[in-house]
C-alpha positions in Angstrom: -77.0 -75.7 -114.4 -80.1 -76.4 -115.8 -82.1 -74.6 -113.5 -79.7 -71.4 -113.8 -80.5 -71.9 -117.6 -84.2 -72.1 -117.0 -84.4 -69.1 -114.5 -81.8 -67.0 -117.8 -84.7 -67.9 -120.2 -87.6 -67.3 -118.3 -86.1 -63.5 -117.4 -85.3 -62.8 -120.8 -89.1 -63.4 -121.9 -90.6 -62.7 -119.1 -88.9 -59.0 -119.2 -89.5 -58.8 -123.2 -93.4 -59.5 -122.3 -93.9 -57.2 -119.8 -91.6 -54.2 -121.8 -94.4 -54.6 -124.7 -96.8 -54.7 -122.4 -95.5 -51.1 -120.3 -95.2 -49.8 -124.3 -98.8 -51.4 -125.5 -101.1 -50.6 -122.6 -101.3 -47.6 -120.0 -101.8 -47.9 -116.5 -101.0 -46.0 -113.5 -98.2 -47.8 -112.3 -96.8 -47.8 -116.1 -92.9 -47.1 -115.9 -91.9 -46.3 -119.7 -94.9 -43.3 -119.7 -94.1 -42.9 -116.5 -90.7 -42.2 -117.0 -91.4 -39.8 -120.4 -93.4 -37.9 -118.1 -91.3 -37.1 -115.7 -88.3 -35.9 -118.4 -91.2 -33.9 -120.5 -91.9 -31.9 -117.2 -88.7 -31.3 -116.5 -87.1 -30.4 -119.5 -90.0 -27.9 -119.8 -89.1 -26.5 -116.5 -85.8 -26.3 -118.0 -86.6 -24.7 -121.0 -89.1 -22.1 -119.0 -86.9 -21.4 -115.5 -83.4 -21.5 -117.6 -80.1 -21.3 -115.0 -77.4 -21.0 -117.5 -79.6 -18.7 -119.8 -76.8 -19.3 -123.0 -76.9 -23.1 -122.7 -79.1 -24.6 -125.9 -82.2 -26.0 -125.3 -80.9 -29.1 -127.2 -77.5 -28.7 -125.3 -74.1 -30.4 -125.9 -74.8 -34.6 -125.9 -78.6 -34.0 -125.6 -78.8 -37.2 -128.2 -76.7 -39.3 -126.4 -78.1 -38.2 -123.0 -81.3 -39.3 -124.1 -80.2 -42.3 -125.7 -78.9 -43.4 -122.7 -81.7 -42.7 -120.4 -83.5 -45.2 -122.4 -81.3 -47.5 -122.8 -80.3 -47.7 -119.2 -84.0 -47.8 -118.0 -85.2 -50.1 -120.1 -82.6 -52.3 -122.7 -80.2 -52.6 -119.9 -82.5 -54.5 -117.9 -83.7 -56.5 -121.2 -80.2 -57.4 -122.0 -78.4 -58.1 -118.8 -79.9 -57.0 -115.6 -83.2 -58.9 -115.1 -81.3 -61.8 -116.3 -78.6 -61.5 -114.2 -80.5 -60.4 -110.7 -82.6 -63.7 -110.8 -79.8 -65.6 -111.1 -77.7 -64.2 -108.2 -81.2 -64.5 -106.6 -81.8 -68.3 -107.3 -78.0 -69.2 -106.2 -78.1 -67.5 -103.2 -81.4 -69.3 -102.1 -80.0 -72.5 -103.1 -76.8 -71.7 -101.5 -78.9 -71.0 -98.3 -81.2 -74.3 -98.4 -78.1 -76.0 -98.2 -78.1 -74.4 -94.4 -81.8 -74.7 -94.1 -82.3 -71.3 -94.4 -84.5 -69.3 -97.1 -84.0 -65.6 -98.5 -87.3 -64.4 -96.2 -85.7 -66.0 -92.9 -82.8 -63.9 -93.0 -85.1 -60.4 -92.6 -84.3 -58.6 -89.7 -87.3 -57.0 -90.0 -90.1 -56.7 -92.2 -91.1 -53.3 -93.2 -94.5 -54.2 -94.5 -95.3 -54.8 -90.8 -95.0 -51.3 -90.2 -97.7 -48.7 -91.1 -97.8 -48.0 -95.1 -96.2 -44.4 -95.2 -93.7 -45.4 -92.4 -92.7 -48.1 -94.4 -92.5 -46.6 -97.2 -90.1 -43.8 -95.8 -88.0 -46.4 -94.0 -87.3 -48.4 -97.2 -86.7 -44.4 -99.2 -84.1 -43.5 -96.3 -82.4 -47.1 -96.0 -82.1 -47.6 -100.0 -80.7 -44.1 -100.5 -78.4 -44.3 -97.8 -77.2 -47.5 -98.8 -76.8 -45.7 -102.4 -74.7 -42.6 -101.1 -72.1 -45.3 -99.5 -72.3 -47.1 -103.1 -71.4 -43.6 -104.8 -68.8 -42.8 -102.7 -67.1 -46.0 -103.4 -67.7 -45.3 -106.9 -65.3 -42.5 -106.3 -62.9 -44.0 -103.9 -61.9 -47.3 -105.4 -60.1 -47.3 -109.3 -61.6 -49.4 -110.9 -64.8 -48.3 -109.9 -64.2 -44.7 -110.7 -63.4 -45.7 -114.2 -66.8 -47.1 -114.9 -68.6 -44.0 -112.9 -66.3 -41.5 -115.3 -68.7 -41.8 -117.6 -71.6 -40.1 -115.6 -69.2 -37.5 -114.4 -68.0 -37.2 -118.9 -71.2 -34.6 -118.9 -70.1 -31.5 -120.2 -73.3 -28.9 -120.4 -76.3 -30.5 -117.9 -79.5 -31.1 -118.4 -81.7 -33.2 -117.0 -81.3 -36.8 -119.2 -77.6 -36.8 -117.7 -79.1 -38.4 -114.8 -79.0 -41.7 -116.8 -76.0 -41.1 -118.4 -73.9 -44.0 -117.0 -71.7 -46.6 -117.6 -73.5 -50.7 -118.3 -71.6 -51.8 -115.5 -72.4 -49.5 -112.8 -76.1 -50.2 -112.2 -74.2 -54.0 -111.6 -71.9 -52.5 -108.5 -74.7 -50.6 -107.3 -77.5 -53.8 -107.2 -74.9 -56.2 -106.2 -73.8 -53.6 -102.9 -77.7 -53.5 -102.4 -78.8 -56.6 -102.8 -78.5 -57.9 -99.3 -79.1 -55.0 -97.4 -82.3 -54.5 -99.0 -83.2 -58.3 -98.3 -82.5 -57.5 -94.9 -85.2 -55.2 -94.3 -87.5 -57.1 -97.0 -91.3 -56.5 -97.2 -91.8 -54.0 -99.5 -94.1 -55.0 -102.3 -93.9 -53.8 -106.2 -96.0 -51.0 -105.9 -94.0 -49.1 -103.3 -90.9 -49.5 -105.0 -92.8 -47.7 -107.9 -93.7 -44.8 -105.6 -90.4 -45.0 -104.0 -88.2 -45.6 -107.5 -89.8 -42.6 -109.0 -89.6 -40.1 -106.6 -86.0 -40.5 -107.1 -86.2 -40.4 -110.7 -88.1 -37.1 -110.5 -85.1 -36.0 -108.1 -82.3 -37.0 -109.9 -83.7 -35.6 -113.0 -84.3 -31.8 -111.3 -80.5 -32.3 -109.7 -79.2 -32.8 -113.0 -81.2 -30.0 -114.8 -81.1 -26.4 -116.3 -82.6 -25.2 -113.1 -81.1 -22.7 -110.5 -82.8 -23.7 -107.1 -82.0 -25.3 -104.0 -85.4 -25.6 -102.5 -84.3 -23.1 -99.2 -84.6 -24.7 -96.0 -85.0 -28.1 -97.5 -81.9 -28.2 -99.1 -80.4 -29.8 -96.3 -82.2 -33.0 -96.7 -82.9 -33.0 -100.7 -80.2 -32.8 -103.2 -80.8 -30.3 -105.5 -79.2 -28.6 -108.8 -77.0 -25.9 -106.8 -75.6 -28.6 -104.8 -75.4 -31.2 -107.3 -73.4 -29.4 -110.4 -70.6 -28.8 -107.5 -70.3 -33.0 -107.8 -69.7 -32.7 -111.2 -67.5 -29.7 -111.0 -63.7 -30.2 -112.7 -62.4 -28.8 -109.5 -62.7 -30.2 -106.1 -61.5 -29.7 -102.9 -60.0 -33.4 -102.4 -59.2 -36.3 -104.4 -62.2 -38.0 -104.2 -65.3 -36.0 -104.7 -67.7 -34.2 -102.8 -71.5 -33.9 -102.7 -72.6 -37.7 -102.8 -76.1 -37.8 -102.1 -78.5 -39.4 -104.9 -82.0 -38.1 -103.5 -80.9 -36.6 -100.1 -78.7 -34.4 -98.9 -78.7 -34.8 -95.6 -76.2 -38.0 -95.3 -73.8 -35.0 -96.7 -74.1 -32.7 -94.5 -73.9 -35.7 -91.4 -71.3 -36.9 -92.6 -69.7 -33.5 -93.5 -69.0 -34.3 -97.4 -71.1 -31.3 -98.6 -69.7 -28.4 -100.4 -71.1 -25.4 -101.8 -68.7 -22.3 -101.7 -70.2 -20.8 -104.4 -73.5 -19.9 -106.8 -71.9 -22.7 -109.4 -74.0 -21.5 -112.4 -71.2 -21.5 -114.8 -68.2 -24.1 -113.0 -66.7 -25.8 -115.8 -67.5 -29.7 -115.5 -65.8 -33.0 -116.2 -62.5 -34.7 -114.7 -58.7 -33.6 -115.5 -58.1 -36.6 -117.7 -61.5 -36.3 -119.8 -59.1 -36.0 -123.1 -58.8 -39.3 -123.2 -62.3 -40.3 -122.4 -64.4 -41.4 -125.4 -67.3 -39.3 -126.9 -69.3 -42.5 -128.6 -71.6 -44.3 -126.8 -69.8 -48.2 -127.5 -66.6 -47.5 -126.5 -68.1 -45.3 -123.3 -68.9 -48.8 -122.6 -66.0 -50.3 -122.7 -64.0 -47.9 -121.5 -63.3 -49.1 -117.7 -61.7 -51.8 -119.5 -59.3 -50.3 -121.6 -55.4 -50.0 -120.0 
């Protein structure tokens, strides 16, 4: 116990250190500038290349949006996440030393014996993957979809929606990931920079006040056109359609994709969104209200 105590106090200030230091000192690998850079460019795109031309440029829940993309890039972690990841962590490696084994002899493979840009695509296409099976669940299983019906609460989008999600779901989605990605371990901290924000940069444009689809290579990246049809009120099925976080090519394998029209002005949300909360706490709470 006292170890799991040790490891809880050493993530909380460890995390707190190295959040002043991403807000104190610039570098090129800096996530908080990096991630204000990314939403400045576009939400100018937005605000230049308009798709729904009568939607404010400080639309409906802009505030909160952007209240919650900081608070689930950055506090989350602070609070809970970094915290709770090194703990899982150190149990399981305890857990296997009890075997004999260690965290790094259950790899498969190692990815960082591969070439740097192969590797680097084979951890993108494996993490994302893994994440479109994680979204559909988020859909599929109650529970689950209550805490993912605050990401699909948007009403008007813009490009902080991307963030807009429930505390818990970030949790489902690590946990899910957790030993794939150990599986296929190797990758260092600096590719999962690259690789982490090229998605942001995607999921920011599929959320967005943008029209495109990118032509021919919209059936491997998600894009706006497809991706306002996952948050459409209507769908063609119970469960949802259009799951893919930076690609859309597991979509169309897997034949979940669906497109049957331009989509510009599809009215958003869920049927039951009446008695979904507006505020940010109780949002939080919500999947565990009766």
């Amino acid at each position: 116990m006292t170890e799991y105590l040790e490891t809880i106090t050493n993530s909380y200030s460890g995390y707190f250190n190295y959040l002043i230091s991403e807000i104190l000192y610039w570098k090129w690998d800096n996530y908080f500038y990096g991630l204000i850079a990314i939403s400045l460019v576009v939400w100018l795109l937005e605000i230049l290349f308009p798709w729904r031309k009568q939607q404010a440029i400080f639309r409906k829940d802009f505030w909160l949006d952007l209240f919650y993309l900081f608070f689930n890039f950055f506090l989350l972690n602070l609070i809970l996440l970094i915290a709770l990841s090194n703990v899982v962590q150190q149990f399981l490696n305890n857990l296997l030393n009890v075997f004999g084994f260690e965290l790094t002899s259950i790899q498969l493979f190692s990815i960082s014996e591969l070439p740097k840009p192969i590797a680097l695509l084979v951890f993108f296409l494996v993490s994302d993957f893994l994440q479109w099976n994680v979204h559909r669940l988020l859909h599929t299983i109650p529970f689950l979809w209550k805490i993912h019906k605050t990401h699909h609460s948007v009403k008007e989008m813009g490009f902080a929606a991307h963030f807009r999600y429930n505390w818990m779901e970030p949790i489902v989605y690590k946990s899910l990931l957790y030993i794939p990605i150990i599986l296929v371990g190797g990758v260092n901290l600096e590719d999962v920079f690259i690789v982490h924000f090229i998605s942001i940069a995607i999921g920011h444009l599929n959320h967005a006040n943008i029209g495109w689809d990118y032509g021919y290579l919209k059936y491997i990246f998600n894009n706006p056109k497809m991706h306002i049809w996952h948050h459409s009120k209507e769908i063609p099925n119970k469960y949802g359609v259009n799951f893919g976080i930076s690609l859309s090519l597991w979509d169309y394998l897997f034949r979940t994709n669906y497109i049957p029209s331009d989509g510009r002005d599809i009215e958003l949300g869920f049927h039951d969104e009446n008695e979904f909360p507006e505020d940010f706490v109780q949002q939080e709470f919500y999947p565990f209200k009766k």
